[in-house]
C-alpha positions as CSV (number, residue, x, y, z in Angstrom):
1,X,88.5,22.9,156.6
2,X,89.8,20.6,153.9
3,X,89.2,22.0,150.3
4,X,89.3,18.6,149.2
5,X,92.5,19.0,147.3
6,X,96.2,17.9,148.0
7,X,99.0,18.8,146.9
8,X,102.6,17.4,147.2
9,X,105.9,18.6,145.8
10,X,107.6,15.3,145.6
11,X,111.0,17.0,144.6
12,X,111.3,20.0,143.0
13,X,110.2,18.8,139.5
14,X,107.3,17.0,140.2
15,X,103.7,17.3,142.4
16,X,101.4,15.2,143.0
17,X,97.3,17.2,143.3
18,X,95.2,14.2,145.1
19,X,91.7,14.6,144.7
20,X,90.5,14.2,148.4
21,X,87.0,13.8,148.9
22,X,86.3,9.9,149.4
23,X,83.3,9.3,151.2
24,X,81.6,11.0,147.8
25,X,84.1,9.0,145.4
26,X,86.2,12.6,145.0
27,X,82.9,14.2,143.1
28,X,83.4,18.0,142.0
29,X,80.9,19.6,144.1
30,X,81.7,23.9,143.9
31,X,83.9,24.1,146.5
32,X,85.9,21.2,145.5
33,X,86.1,22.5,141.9
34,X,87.1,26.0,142.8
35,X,89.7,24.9,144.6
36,X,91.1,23.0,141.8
37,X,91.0,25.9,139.5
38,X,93.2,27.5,141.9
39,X,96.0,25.0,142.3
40,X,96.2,24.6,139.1
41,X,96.4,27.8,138.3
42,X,99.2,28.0,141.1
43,X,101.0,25.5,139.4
44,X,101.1,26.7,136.1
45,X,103.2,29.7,136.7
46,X,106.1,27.4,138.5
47,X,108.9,25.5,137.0
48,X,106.9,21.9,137.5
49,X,107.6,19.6,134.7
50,X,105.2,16.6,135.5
51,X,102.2,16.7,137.2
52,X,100.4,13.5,138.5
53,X,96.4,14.0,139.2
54,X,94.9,11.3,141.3
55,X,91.8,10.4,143.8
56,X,91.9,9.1,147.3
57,X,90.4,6.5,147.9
58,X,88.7,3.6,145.8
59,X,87.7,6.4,143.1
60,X,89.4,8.6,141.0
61,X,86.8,11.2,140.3
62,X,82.9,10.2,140.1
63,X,82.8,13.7,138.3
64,X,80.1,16.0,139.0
65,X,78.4,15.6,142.7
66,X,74.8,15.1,141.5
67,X,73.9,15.2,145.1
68,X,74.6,18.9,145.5
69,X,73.8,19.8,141.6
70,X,70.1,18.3,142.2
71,X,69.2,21.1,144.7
72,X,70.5,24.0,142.1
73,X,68.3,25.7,140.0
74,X,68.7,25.9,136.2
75,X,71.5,29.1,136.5
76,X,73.6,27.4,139.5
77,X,73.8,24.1,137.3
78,X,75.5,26.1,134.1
79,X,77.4,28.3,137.0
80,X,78.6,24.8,138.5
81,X,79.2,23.0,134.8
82,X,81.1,26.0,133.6
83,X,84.0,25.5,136.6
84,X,83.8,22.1,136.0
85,X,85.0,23.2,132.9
86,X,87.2,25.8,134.1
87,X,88.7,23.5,136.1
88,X,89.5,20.9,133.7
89,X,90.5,23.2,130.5
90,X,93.1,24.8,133.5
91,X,94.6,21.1,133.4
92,X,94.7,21.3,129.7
93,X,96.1,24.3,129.5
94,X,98.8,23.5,131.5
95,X,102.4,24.3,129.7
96,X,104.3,20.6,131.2
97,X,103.5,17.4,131.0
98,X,100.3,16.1,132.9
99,X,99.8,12.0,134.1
100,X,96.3,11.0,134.8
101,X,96.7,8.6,137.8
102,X,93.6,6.7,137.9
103,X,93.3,4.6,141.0
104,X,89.6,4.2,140.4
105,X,86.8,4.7,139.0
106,X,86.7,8.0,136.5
107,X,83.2,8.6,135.5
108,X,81.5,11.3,133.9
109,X,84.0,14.4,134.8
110,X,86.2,12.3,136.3
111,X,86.8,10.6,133.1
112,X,86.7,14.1,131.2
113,X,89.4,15.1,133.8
114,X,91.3,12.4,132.9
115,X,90.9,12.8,129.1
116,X,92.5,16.9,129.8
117,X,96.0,15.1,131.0
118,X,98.5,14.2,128.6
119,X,98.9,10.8,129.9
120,X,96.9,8.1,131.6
121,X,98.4,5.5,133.9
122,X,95.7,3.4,135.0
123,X,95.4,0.4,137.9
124,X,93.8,-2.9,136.4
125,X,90.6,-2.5,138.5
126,X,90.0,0.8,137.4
127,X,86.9,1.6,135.1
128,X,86.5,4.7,132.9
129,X,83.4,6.1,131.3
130,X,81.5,9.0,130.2
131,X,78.3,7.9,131.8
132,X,75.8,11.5,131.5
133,X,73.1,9.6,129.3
134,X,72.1,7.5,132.1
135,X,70.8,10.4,133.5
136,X,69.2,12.4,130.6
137,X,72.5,14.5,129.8
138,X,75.3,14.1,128.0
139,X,79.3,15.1,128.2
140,X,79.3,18.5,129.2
141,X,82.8,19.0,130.0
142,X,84.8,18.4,127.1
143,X,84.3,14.8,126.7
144,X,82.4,15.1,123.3
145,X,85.6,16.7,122.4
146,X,88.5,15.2,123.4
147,X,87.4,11.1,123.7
148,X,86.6,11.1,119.7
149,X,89.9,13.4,119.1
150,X,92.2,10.6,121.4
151,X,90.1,7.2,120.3
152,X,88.0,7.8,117.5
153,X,84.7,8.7,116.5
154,X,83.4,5.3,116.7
155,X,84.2,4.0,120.1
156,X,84.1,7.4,121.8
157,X,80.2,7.0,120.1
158,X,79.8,3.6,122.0
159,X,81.2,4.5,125.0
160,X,78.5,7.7,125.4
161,X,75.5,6.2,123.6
162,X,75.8,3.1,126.3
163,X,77.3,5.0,129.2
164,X,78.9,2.3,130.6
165,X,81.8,2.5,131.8
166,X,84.9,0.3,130.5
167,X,87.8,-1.8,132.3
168,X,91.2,-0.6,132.4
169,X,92.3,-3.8,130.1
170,X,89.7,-2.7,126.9
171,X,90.5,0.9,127.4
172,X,94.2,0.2,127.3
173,X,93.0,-1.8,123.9
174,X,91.4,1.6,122.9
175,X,94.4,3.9,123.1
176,X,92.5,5.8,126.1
177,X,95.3,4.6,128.6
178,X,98.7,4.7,128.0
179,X,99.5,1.7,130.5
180,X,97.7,-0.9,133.0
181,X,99.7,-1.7,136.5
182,X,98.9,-3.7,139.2
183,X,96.7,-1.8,142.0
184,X,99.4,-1.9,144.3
185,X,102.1,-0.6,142.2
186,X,100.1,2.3,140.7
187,X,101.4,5.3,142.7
188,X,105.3,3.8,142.6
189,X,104.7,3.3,138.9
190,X,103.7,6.7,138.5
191,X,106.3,8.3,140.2
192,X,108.7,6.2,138.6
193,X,107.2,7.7,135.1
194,X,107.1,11.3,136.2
195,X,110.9,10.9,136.8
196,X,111.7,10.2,133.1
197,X,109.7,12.1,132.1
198,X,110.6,15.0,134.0
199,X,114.5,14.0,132.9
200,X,113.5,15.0,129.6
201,X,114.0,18.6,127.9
202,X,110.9,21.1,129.5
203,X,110.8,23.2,126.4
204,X,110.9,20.4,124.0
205,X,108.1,19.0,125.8
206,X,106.2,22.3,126.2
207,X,106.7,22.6,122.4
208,X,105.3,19.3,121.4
209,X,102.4,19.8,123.6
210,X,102.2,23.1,122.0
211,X,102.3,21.6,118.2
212,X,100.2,18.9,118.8
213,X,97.4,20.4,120.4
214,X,96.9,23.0,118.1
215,X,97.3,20.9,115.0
216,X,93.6,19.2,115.8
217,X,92.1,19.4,112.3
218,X,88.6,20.8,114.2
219,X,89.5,24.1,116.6
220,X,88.2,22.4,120.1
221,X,87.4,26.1,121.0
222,X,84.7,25.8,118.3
223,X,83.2,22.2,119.3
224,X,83.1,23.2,123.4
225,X,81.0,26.4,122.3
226,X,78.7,24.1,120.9
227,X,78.6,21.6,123.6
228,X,77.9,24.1,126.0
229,X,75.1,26.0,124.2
230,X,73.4,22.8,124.1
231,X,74.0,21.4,127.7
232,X,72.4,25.0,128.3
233,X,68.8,23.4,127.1
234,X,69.6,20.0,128.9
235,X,69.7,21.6,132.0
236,X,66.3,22.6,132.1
237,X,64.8,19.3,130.2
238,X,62.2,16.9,132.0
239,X,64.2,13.9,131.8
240,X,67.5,15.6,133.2
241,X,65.3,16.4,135.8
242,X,63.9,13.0,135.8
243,X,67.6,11.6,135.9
244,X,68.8,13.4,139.2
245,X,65.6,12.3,140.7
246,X,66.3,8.4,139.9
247,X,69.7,9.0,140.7
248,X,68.9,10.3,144.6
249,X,66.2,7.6,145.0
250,X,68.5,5.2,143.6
251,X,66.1,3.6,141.2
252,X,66.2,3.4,137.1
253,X,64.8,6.9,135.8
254,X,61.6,7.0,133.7
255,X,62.1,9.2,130.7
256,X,59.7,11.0,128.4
């Protein structure tokens, strides 16, 4: 049975991990996600030096299937949250250089997932957002983290107080892609990127992903603690509750 993860060695410097789950928009339900953590931790040990990360389908990653986390109790949603993470700190952790490929839509997650890779190609119809307040919760991934650390404090504060996502053109404008392409040149683009990129020096890139990362003024260690201690109490809220509900009836929720 499909894991819901592909993964192509394109030559022996570059792969390709397709997130392959369609028919729910590639959404990290467990099994998805565990399988994730594992390629990626497969990959990490090998002499890759450019990963590409991209959905099947019209979607990138719709992030967290809400589907399956609305019929979890309270300790199964942190359980599922915390590979979520797992899965997406094991991108960022990742010693070469990582390209977001993003086909699609990246929401929630998916977006968070994208905001772990060192750099985003995007197609022009593609939308990005962190989108959790539309359903009582917030980032819980990293995404309070890492958008204000790449865009800003200010827009990163737009983009999750309204939860709407954003085209590929305004968040090229934002510095939250690196480049726009046509949808039908996308995955040639990208390859064509990963091999100059991958003609580059490994260690030199390895060291500036080293040095830059770790010169953050704020530890992100620190901030993800945070975030995660109070995602903990979200979890278990009414209108988080209230927000999966809406969100399988397809209707607007009714918060307290």
């Amino acid at each position: 049975m499909s894991t819901g993860i592909i993964i192509e060695h394109l030559d022996s410097q570059i792969v390709r991990l397709t997130l392959d789950r369609p028919e729910r928009m590639n959404a990290l339900g467990s099994e998805m996600t565990q399988a994730l953590i594992a390629a990626v931790e497969e990959l990490a040990g090998t002499d890759t030096r450019v990963l590409l990360i991209t959905g099947e389908g019209r979607s990138f990653c719709a992030g967290a299937d809400l589907k399956e986390r609305k019929g979890m109790d309270h300790d199964q949603r942190i359980a599922h949250n915390r590979a979520i993470n797992g899965a997406i700190n094991a991108v960022a952790a990742l010693p070469f250089v990582t390209v977001a490929v993003v086909n699609g839509a990246a929401l929630g997650g998916g977006c968070e997932l994208m905001l772990a890779c060192d750099m985003r190609l995007a197609a022009a119809s593609a939308t990005m957002g962190l989108t959790e307040s539309r359903i009582g919760a917030f980032p819980g991934a990293g995404g309070t983290q890492r958008l204000p650390r790449l865009i800003g404090a200010a827009p990163a504060l737009e983009m999750m107080f309204t939860a709407d996502p954003v085209s590929a053109e305004r968040a090229e404008r934002l510095g939250l892609v690196n480049e726009v392409v046509a949808p039908e040149r996308l995955q040639e683009r990208s390859l064509e990127l990963a091999r100059h990129l991958a003609s580059r020096s490994p260690a030199a890139q390895r060291a500036i992903k080293r040095l830059v990362y770790g010169g953050v003024e704020l530890p992100l260690a620190e901030g993800l603690a945070k975030e995660r201690a109070e995602l903990s109490a979200i979890f278990s809220s009414a209108d988080y509750a209230e927000g999966l509900a809406a969100f399988a009836e397809k209707r607007s929720p009714r918060f307290s």
